[in-house]
C-alpha positions in Angstrom: -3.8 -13.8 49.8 -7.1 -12.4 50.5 -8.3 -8.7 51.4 -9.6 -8.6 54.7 -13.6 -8.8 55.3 -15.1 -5.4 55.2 -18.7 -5.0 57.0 -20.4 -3.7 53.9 -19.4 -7.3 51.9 -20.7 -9.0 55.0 -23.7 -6.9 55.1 -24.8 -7.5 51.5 -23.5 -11.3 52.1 -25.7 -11.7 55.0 -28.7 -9.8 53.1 -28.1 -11.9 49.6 -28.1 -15.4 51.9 -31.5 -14.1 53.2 -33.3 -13.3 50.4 -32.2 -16.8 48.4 -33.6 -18.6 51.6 -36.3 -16.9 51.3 -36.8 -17.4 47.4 -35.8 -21.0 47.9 -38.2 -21.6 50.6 -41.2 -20.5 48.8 -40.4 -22.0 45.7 -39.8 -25.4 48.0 -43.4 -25.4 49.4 -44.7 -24.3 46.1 -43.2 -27.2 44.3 -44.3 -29.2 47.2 -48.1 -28.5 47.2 -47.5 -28.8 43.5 -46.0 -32.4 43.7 -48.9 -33.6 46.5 -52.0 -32.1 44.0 -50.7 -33.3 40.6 -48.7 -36.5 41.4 -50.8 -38.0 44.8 -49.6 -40.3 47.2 -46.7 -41.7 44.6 -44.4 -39.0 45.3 -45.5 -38.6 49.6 -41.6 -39.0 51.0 -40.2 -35.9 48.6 -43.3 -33.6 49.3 -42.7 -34.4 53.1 -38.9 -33.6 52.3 -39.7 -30.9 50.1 -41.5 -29.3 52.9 -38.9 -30.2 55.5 -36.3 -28.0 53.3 -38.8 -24.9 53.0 -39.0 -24.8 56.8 -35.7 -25.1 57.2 -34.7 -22.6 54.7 -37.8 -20.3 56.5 -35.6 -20.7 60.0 -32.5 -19.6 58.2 -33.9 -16.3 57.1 -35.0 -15.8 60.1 -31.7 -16.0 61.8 -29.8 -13.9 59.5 -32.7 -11.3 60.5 -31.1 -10.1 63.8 -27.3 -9.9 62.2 -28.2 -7.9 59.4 -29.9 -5.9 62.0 -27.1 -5.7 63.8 -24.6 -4.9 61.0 -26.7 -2.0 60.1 -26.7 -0.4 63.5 
């Protein structure tokens, strides 16, 4: 059996799910610009989908934004 959920452990959940999207993203669309300068037009699908996944990880930080706002009201 489980303990129950407190709203500090959902807090710092929240807050660590933000900051690896965050990370994630940026490393993403660095790799990405990386992948399109070095290795050209051979590798244009997984820049496109490495770019893809950085925007998406971008839109997910900025969702948990308002709930850790919330959780710390």
């Amino acid at each position: 059996m489980t303990t129950p959920l407190t709203v500090d452990e959902l807090r710092t959940a929240l807050d660590d799910i933000r900051q690896t999207s965050a990370r994630l993203g940026t490393q993403a669309a660095n790799l990405a610009g990386r992948a399109e300068h070095d290795l050209g037009h051979d590798v244009a699908e997984i820049v496109k989908d490495l770019r893809a996944a950085a925007s998406q990880l971008r839109v997910t930080q900025l969702l948990l934004e308002p709930a850790g706002s919330d959780l710390a009201a």
